[in-house]
Phi, psi and omega in degrees: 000137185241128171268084164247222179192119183204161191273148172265159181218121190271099166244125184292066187243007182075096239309018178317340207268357176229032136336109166238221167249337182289177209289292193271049122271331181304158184310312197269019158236000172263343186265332167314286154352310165088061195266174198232320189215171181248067172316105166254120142280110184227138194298317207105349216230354175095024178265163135177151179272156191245147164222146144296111147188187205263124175266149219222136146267172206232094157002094177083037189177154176280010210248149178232166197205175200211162183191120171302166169300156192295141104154235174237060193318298210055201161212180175261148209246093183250099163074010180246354195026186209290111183287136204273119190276348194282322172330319192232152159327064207268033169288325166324245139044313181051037175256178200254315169239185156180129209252110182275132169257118220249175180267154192308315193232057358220219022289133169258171194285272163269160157281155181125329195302145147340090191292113177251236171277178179301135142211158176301116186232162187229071192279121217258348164317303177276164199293135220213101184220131158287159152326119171345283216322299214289315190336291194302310144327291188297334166280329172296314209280322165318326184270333179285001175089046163254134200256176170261106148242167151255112185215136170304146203280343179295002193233354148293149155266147205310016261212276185298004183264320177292344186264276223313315190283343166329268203299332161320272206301313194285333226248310192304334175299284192328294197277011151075050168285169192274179168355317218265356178259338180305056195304170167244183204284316168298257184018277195286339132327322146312297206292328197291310168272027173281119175296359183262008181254157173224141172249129153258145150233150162232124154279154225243174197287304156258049171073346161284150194303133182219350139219187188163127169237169156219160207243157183213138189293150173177100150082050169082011201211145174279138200238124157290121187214346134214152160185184198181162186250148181264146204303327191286341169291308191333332174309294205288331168078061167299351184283315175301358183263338190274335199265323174293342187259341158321276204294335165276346160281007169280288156349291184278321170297299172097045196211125168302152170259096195285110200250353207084206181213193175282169149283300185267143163305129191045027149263189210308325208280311162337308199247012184276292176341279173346303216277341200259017201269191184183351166189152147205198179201216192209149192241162206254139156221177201206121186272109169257145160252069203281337170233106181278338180295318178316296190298296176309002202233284190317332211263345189299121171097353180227054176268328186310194159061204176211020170315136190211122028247147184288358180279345180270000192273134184341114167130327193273181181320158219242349196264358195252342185142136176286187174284051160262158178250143150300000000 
């Protein structure tokens, strides 16, 4: 940890100045995204961090607030470790909060962070033993004639890239998630053509996509980061044939398999995660409050809870911002 004094800095480039080669850094997931700016924290001494984000203007108000991009970005880190957040100088930047997705194992951005839910690794170093049940599912499914493949996703045909947003788009309907997962198609389109993304699918006996992940390369490790099963399937758990063709492209990359979490602590999707895990650990964000006279005045009457920023949390005045969560 470096104890300095350093200045934040906004510069509007859509996150060029923090590029890297891993995946939720990358062109094609900052431009899925729509990322807007690069946060450079710099020492003065030639140290400094690069961040990717969306910079929100705040409904109904001249105020702007910032939120990293979707998975696990962190940013890159030249020579500062972990920042000491009380340090630095967030008047430049002129956002009222901003809210961080730190990367799973770091190197991370600041100190200091939010403990969040539990996830899940499939470490291929270590003894790797699924539950029966599923074993026993993925052997049943092998006999009825459900296949497995792994292919970089820029190198599917278009056939299998439409049943993955098929069976996505059905599983987000089924869990009734919100908007903000409803991806688009230029969305998804981005992710495809990342040389750091893989589409697994297992197909049904009559050849159609019947589950289906894409895996994105990213910071020494393969990241599970979206699939679904398609509703007609659900009997058979065709997802568990996709997470065993998952863990032999981990295998063969010689790279851990970053599986997530639950939506909830301890619930089904937790603990489906569990059965198949061999490690895990917990992910960090990190809540700034960068103008507090701004933020306590946006905030009034939306102090509970743990919604961060609270002026954004479901429900409030509509003049103050809408329901994005941080």
């Amino acid at each position: 940890m470096r104890v300095m004094q350093a200045k934040a800095v906004l510069v509007p480039d859509e996150g060029a100045s923090a590029l890297s080669e891993d995946y939720f850094r990358s062109a094609h997931h900052l431009r899925a995204e729509r990322v807007t700016h690069t946060l450079v924290i710099d020492d003065g001494g030639g140290n400094a961090l690069r961040m990717p984000l969306i910079v929100r203007p705040i409904e109904g108000t001249p105020y702007r607030d910032a939120i990293s991009p979707y998975g696990f970005p962190g940013g890159e880190v030249d020579g500062l470790g972990e920042v000491l957040k009380d340090a630095v100088d967030w008047r430049g930047p002129k956002l009222v909060s901003l809210f961080v997705r730190e990367r799973v194992s770091g190197p991370r951005c600041f100190a200091g962070g939010t403990e969040r839910n539990e996830v899940f690794f499939i470490d291929p170093r270590l003894p790797v033993e699924f539950r029966e049940m599923h074993l026993r599912h993925i052997r049943r499914n092998l006999r009825l004639g459900f296949v497995s493949t792994a292919r970089e996703a820029r190198e599917a045909p278009r056939e299998e890239r439409e049943g993955f947003k098929d069976v996505y788009r059905q599983t987000m309907v089924r869990e009734g998630a919100s908007l903000r997962y409803f991806f688009s198609d230029a969305y998804f389109e981005e992710v495809f053509a990342s040389p750091r993304a893989w589409l697994v699918t297992t197909r049904s006996p009559e050849g159609r996509v019947a589950s289906a992940a894409l895996g994105v390369s990213s910071d020494g490790m393969l990241h599970y980061y979206l699939g679904g099963t398609a509703d007609e399937h659900l009997a058979r758990s065709p997802a568990k044939n996709v997470f065993g063709t998952l863990v032999e492209l981990c295998t063969r990359l010689g790279v851990p398999l970053h599986l997530g979490g639950g939506v909830r602590p301890g619930d089904g999707l937790e603990q489906f995660k569990r059965g198949l895990a061999n490690a895990s650990s917990r992910i960090q964000t990190h809540e700034l409050i960068c103008d507090p006279t701004v933020y306590a005045h946006l905030s009034e009457g939306h102090t509970g809870g743990d919604f961060f920023p609270a002026y954004r949390a479901p429900g409030i005045r509509a003049a103050v911002g809408g329901a994005v969560p941080g």
